[in-house]
C-alpha positions, -999 to +999 in steps of 0.1 A: -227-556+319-253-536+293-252-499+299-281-475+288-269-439+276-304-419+291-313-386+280-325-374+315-352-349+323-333-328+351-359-299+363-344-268+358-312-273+344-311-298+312-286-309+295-281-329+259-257-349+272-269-385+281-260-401+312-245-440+319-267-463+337-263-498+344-291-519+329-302-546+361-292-582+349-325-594+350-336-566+318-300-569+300-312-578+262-350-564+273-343-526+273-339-511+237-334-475+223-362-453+224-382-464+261-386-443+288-369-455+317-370-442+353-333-435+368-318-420+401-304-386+399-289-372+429-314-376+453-343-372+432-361-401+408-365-386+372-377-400+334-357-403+306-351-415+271-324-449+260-306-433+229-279-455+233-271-494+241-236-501+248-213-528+266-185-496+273-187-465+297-161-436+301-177-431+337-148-440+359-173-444+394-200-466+402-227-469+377-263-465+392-288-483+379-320-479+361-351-481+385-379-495+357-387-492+322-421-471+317-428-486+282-424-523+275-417-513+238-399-485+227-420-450+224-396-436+198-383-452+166-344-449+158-351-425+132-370-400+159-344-408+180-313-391+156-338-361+147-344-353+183-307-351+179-305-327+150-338-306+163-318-298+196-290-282+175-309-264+151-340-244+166-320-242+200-340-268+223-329-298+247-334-334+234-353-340+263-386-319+255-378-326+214-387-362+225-413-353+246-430-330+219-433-362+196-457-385+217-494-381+221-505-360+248-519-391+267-483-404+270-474-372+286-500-372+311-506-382+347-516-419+336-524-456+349-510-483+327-524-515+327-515-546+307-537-566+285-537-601+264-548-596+230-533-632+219-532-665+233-511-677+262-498-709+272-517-716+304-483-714+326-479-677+316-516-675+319-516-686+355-484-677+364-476-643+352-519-630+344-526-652+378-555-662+357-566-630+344-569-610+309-554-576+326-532-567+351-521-534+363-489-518+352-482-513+390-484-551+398-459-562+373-435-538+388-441-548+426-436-585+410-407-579+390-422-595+360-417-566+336-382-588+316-407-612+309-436-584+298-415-570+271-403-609+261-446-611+253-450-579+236-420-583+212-438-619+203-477-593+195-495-614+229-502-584+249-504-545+246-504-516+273-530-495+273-532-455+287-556-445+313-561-412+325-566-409+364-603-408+371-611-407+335-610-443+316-595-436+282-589-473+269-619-476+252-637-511+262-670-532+249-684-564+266-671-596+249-681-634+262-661-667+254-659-697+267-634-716+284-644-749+286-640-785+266-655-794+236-663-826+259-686-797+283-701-782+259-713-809+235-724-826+271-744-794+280-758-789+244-770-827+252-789-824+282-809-792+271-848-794+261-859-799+228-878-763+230-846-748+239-842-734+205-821-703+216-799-721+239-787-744+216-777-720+191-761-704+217-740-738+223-738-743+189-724-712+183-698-713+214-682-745+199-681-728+162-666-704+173-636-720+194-628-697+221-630-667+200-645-637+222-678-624+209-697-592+215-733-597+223-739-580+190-718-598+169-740-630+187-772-610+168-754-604+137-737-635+133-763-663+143-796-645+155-788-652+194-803-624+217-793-610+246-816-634+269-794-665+258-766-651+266-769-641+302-785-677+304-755-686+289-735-665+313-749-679+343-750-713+331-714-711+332-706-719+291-697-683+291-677-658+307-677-621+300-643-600+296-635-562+283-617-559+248-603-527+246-613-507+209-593-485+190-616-454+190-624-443+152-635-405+151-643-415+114-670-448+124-700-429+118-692-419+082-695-438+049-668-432+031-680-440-014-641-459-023-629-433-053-606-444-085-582-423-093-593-394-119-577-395-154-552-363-148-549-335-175-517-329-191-501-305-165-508-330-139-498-361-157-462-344-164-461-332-131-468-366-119-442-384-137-414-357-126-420-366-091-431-399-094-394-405-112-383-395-074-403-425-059-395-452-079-355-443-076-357-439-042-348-406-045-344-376-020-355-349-043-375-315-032-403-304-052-424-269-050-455-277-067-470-246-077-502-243-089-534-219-091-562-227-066-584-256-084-554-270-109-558-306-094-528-304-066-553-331-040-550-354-070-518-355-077-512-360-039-534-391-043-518-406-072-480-401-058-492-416-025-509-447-042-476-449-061-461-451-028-484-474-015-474-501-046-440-499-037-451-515+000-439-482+014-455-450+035-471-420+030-473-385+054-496-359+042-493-327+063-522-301+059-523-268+079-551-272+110-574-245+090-576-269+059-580-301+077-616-303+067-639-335+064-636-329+025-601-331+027-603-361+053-627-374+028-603-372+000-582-398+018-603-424+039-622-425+006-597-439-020-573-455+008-597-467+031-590-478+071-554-478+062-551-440+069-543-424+100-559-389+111-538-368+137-554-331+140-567-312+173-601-319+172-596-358+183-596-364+221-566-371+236-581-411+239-588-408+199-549-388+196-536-421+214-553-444+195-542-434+157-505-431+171-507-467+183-525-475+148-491-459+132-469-473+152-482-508+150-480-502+112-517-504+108-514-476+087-496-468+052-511-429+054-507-407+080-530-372+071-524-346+098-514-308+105-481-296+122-472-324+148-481-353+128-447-350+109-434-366+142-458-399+132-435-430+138-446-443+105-416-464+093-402-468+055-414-437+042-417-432+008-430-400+002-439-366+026-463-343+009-468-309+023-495-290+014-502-249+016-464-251+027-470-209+030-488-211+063-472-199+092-490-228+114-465-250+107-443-234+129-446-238+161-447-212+184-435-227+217-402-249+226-394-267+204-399-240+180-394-257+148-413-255+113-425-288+104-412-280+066-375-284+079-382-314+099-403-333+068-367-321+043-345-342+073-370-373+073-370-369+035-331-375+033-327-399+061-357-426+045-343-415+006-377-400-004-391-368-022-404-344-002-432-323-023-446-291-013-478-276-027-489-242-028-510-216-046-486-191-033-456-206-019-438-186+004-405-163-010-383-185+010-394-214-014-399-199-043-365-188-040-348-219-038-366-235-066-349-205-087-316-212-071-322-248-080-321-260-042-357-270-052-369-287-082-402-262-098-430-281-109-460-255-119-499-262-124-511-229-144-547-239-149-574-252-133-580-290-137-617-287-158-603-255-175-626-230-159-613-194-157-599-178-126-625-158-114-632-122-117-618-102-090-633-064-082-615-042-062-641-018-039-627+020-028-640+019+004-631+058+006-653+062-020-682+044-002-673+069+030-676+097+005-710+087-005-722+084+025-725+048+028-718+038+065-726+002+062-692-030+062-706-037+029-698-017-003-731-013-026-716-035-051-712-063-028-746-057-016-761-056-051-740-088-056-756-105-030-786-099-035-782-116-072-767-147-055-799-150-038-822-142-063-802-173-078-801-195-051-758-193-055-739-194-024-721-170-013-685-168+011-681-137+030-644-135+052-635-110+079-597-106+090-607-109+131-632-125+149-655-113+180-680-081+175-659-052+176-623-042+181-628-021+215-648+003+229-640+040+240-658+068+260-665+097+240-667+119+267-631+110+279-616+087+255-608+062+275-603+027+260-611-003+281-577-023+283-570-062+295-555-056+334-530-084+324-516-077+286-510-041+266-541-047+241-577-033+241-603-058+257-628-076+227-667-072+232-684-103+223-721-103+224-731-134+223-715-139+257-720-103+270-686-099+280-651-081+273-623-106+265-588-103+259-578-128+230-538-129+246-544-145+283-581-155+283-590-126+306-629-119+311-650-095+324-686-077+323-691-046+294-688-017+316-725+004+320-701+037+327-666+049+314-642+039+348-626+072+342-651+096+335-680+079+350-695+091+311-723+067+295-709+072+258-695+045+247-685+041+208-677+007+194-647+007+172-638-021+148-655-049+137-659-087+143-672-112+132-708-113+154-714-077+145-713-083+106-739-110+109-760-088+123-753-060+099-759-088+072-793-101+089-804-071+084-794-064+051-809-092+041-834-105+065-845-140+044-807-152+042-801-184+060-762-174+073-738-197+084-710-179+108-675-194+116-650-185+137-627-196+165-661-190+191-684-207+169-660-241+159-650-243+195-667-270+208-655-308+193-669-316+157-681-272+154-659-271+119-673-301+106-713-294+118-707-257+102-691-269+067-716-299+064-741-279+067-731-253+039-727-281+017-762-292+019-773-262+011-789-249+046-778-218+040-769-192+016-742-172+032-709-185+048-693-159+067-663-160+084-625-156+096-592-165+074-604-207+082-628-202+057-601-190+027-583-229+027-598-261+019-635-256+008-647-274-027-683-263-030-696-264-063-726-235-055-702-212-047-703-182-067-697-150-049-669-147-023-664-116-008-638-100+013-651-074+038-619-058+051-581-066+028-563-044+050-566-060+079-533-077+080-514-048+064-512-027+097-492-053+111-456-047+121-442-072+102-421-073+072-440-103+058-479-086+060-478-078+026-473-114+014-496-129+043-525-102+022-517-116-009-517-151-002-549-147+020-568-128-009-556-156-038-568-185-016-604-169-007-605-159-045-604-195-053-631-208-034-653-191-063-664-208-091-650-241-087-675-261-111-697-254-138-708-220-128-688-191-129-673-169-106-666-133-091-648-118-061-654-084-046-622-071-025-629-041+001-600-021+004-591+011+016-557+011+004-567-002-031-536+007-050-514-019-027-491-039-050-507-069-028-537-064-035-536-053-071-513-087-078-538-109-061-566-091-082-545-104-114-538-139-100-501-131-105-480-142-081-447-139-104-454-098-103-456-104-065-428-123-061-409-102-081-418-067-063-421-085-032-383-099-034-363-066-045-387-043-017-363-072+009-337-069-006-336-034-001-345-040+034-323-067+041-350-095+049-350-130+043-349-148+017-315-124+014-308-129+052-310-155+081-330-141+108-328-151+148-351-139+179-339-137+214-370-128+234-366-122+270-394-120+294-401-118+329-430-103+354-409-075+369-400-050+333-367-039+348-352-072+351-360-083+317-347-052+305-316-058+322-312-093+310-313-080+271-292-051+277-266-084+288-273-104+259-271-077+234-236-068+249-222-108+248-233-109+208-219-075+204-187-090+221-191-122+200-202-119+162-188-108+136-192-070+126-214-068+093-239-092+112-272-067+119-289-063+155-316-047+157-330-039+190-331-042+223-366-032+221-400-041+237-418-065+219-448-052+193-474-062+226-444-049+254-467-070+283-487-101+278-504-119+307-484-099+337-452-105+319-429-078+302-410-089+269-380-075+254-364-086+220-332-090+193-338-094+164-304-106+145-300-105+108-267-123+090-257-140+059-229-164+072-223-160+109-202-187+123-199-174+154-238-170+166-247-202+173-224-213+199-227-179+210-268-184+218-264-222+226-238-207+250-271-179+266-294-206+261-271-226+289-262-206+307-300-190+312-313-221+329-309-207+366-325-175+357-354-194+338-365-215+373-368-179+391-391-165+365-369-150+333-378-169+306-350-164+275-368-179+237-342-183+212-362-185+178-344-192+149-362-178+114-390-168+134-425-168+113-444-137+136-430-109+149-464-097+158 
């Protein structure tokens, strides 16, 4: 007897333990690692995940036995399997929803399945299994018991599943016609047909060319002039019959993409390069940090490595933070690998989602492009992961799972025996400070690839403007600046820290500040929808006419976003053509791209916008970028603001002056004697890095120290506060004595959505004792978490804020 070791999915009380089932004799040798299965538990009928084959079980009772298989291939690939593994141990997850995090959403959703031939069948199988059909529904193989000899047909490539969302179709079909009958029928029909029948025999002509081969009416046009006419004469006729092929949806059909060589590569970038590439062709886990200014070449080496790769007959996986996954960087890639490259990013529909993971896992593709998720692509013999902007706090994820998709590329790195690269301007302190311990291997860019100079960075006293009576968001020199640009017919890049039109708004009479009923945080005016809005739960509601409290009519807007600058800047300068983008404005599907296209053309003169703006844009017109608030992000309670500023400020900076003509940056600031800012005004990230790393070690911040969150949260305050008060007395109890706690405390926004959070924070440099100690809470939590208290272990959390 085969037995199936199941990770289950057990509402409300999971486990990483996998459980024995008995695999039914007529799917022993069918089932394999990584399906989903259905299996009884207790009373109820639950999914799962085969981890394990095996002819032996401990389990000295009755075996139960799996239901059905929900996949007639495996969803996962060996390799995701072991890191689901690993992932539970180290950010403090079950297997269970690490396995879930790494299929498409459409996998995850309430679906149909239905089963369709994409190769030719024997006619027994045709008849006996399809009855005669090219599809059949996923529930009709089950009631029939014919799924053994399903997965027998997909192993051979004959037929493939596809996903449809209830009441929404999301295979993707077009109308093809073929015909079934003999060459004796046709050449009998083409025999019989009038001379004047011109259309008609080319039809017939064309049908017994082509040999059964399904046809879409256009490919009829294209391939041998036939219209439409002929073929529904042809249909009725009876020499053709008319079926749906499912398509793989292509967000990229509608663009041309010119194929690109690779670009001779200066001498920084050919010895960067070959260090690396040395790592490729020994098969080699090796982990770079490729540091180099904004504009020294980094995409090009990517491409180079990856085409190295691609020699070699192996795979590529090129994560980009969400911000920079542009069409120009999309571009980059389709256009010197062409359809071989996979896209995974938000923007796609779930269908389009679907479709490039099936591309990947067919092995349709030998590059996978894609922000945080993608690094779970089940792209098989890898042979190098690049990560690019490996700074950016996006590629952690903020929800269970929480993992940062750097750590997970470093495992897949070592398990295929590849190099791992990361690439940054400004690579974050915890990377820069293993490449000086050696743990990584430093390769540096220090110029930019056609030798232009950095450009010229101001720094504005905005206390000065207040002095001199200038009330306006933009400093005279700016202004003045501007106005050049224009004169010129330059571009210019303006970027605000927040979006929306102001912060808040308060009565004057009373002070009062409207707040959101469901979080701790002022309410957001946004104009162009007339409403407040809180940014945290999605709460809505009218601008208030008088002050709630006071019943006063003086309101005073406080802050500003991104729709009151445009204005401001209209009417600065009333013949500008301005661009804005922001989360409200790139919203809708395709926004991002429309926006960016657009700029490149040269539709308009200013670009303004929030931090998405700073990563990612090549624009050769670009001459002017200016940033209208530097602060912004220093308020923040969080020990990591001051490197956030700097790395913000050094990647707008280098959106100026990318090609032939030069450029200048203008930095508002009303703390302009900041180290940050004064470092990114120099371009010098060593200085940083070096100010930056004693200021922690003072403090006692990582890199020096590992760091740990325990969050607790709950709708009724006292009984969250009661659950950390618990926590903080078991770790107390358990760790060692140096280890630092620091907390309980209420979280930076105490109550988000109706619910009140509380928070650890623990800080240690070898602490044996605190992981058992929160797997142990994590555990043990479970009960409490199905009645409302939610417990979030995050281990080297990215926000505090």
């Amino acid at each position: 007897m085969q037995i199936a070791k199941v990770i289950v999915d057990i509402p409300a009380m999971q486990t990483n333990r996998p459980f024995d089932y008995a695999i039914p004799p007529a799917m022993e040798h069918k089932l394999g690692k990584g399906m989903r299965v259905e299996v009884p538990f207790n009373k109820r009928i639950i999914q799962g995940f085969i981890t394990e084959i095996s002819d032996h079980t401990d389990f000295e009772g009755e075996l139960k036995e799996i239901i059905q298989p929900l996949d007639i291939e495996p969803a996962l690939t060996e390799e995701l399997l072991l890191l689901g593994e690993e992932m539970a141990e180290t950010v403090y997850a079950y297997r269970i929803h690490c396995y879930q995090t790494m299929l498409p959403p459409l996998m995850k959703a309430k679906y149909e399945k239905e089963i369709e031939i994409v190769d030719e069948l024997d006619e027994g199988t045709f008849y006996g299994l399809f009855q005669g059909k090219s599809k059949m529904s996923w529930e009709n193989a089950v009631d029939r018991g014919i799924l053994p000899q399903l997965i027998e047909l997909k192993r051979a490539g004959k037929i493939e599943v596809n996903y449809i969302l209830k009441n929404q179709a999301k295979a993707k079909t077009v109308q093809v016609y073929y015909s079934d009958l003999e060459m004796d029928s046709l050449e009998d029909a083409y025999r019989s047909l009038k001379k004047s029948a011109k259309q008609q025999q080319a039809l017939l002509a064309a049908i017994m060319s082509m040999n059964g081969t399904p046809l879409t009416s256009k490919e009829y046009k294209d391939q041998f002039d036939i219209g439409s006419s002929a073929i529904r004469t042809g249909v009725e006729k009876g020499w053709l019959k008319a079926a749906d092929r499912e398509i793989l949806r292509d967000p990229f059909k509608d663009r041309l993409f010119q194929k690109t060589e690779a670009l001779p590569l200066s001498d920084e970038q050919t010895a960067a390069f070959q260090t690396m590439g040395a790592s490729i062709r020994e098969e080699r886990h090796e982990i770079f940090l490729l540091q180099g200014v904004t504009g020294s070449g980094k995409t090009e080496v990517y491409l180079q490595l990856i085409a190295e790769v691609i020699k070699q007959g192996k795979t590529a996986l090129m994560l980009v933070p969400e911000i920079a996954l542009t069409p120009q960087m999309v571009n980059h890639f389709k256009s010197r690998f062409g359809n071989r490259v996979a896209v995974m990013h938000s923007a796609l529909s779930a269908g389009e989602k679907y479709d490039e993971w099936r591309k990947i896992h067919r092995g349709d593709a030998d590059v996978v492009v894609g922000a945080r998720s993608s690094i779970f692509a089940p792209v098989e013999n890898l042979g190098i992961i690049i990560m690019d902007e490996e700074h950016e706090s996006t590629y952690k994820q903020d929800e269970n799972p929480k993992y940062h998709a750097r750590n997970i590329a470093i495992w897949r790195g070592q398990h295929n025996h590849c190099p791992v690269v990361l690439g940054s301007a400004t690579p974050s302190l915890e990377s820069r400070a293993r490449a000086q311990k050696k743990v990584y291997t430093l390769v540096e860019l220090k110029g930019r690839f056609n030798q232009r100079a950095l450009p010229q960075v101001e720094i504005v006293d905005m206390r000065d403007e207040f002095k001199a009576n200038n009330r306006s968001s933009f400093s005279m020199v700016l202004q003045e600046k501007i106005t050049d640009r224009l004169q010129k017919k330059q571009q210019i890049v303006l970027m605000l820290n927040k979006r929306g039109y102001s912060s808040f708004i308060m009565c004057r009479d009373c002070g009062f500040v409207l707040e959101c009923p469901n979080c701790d945080i002022s309410l957001t005016l946004h104009m162009d929808s007339k409403t407040m809005k809180c940014h945290y739960c999605g709460h809505e509601e009218e601008i208030p006419n008088t002050c709630p409290k006071c019943k006063g009519h003086n309101f005073r807007y406080y802050g500003t976003g991104t729709q009151k600058i445009e204005e401001e800047l209209q009417m600065l300068f009333p013949d500008a053509r301005i661009l804005r983008m922001d989360v409200d404005t790139t919203r809708k599907k395709g926004g991002h791209e429309a926006i960016l296209s657009a700029f490149g053309r040269g539709e308009a003169d200013i670009l303004l916008g929030t931090q998405m703006i700073a990563k990612g844009l090549d624009f050769p017109n670009i001459t002017l970028v200016g940033v209208i608030n530097a602060d912004t992000s220093l308020g923040l309670p969080d020990f990591r603001s001051s490197e956030r500023t700097f790395q913000l400020l050094t990647q707008v900076s280098g959106r100026a002056g990318r090609a032939e003509l030069s450029g200048e940056v203008v930095v508002q600031s009303y703390n302009p004697d900041h180290y940050a800012i004064l470092f990114a005004q120099q371009h010098n990230y060593e200085g940083f890095y070096r100010t930056e790393m004693s200021l922690r070690h003072k403090a006692g911040y990582p890199p020096y120290f590992y760091t740990a969150l325990i969050t607790v949260s709950n709708p009724d305050e006292k009984k969250a506060q009661k659950k950390i008060y618990e926590i903080h007395e078991i770790l107390q109890k358990k760790l060692e004595p140096d280890t630092i706690m620091l907390g309980p405390s209420k979280g930076s926004i105490a109550r988000v959505n109706n619910r009140y959070y509380f928070q650890i924070l623990v800080k240690y440099k070898q602490e044996t004792k605190l992981h058992p100690a929160l797997k142990q809470i994590l555990d043990e939590s479970q009960k409490e978490n199905a009645r409302g208290l939610y417990i979030s272990i995050d281990s080297e959390p990215v926000n505090f804020f």
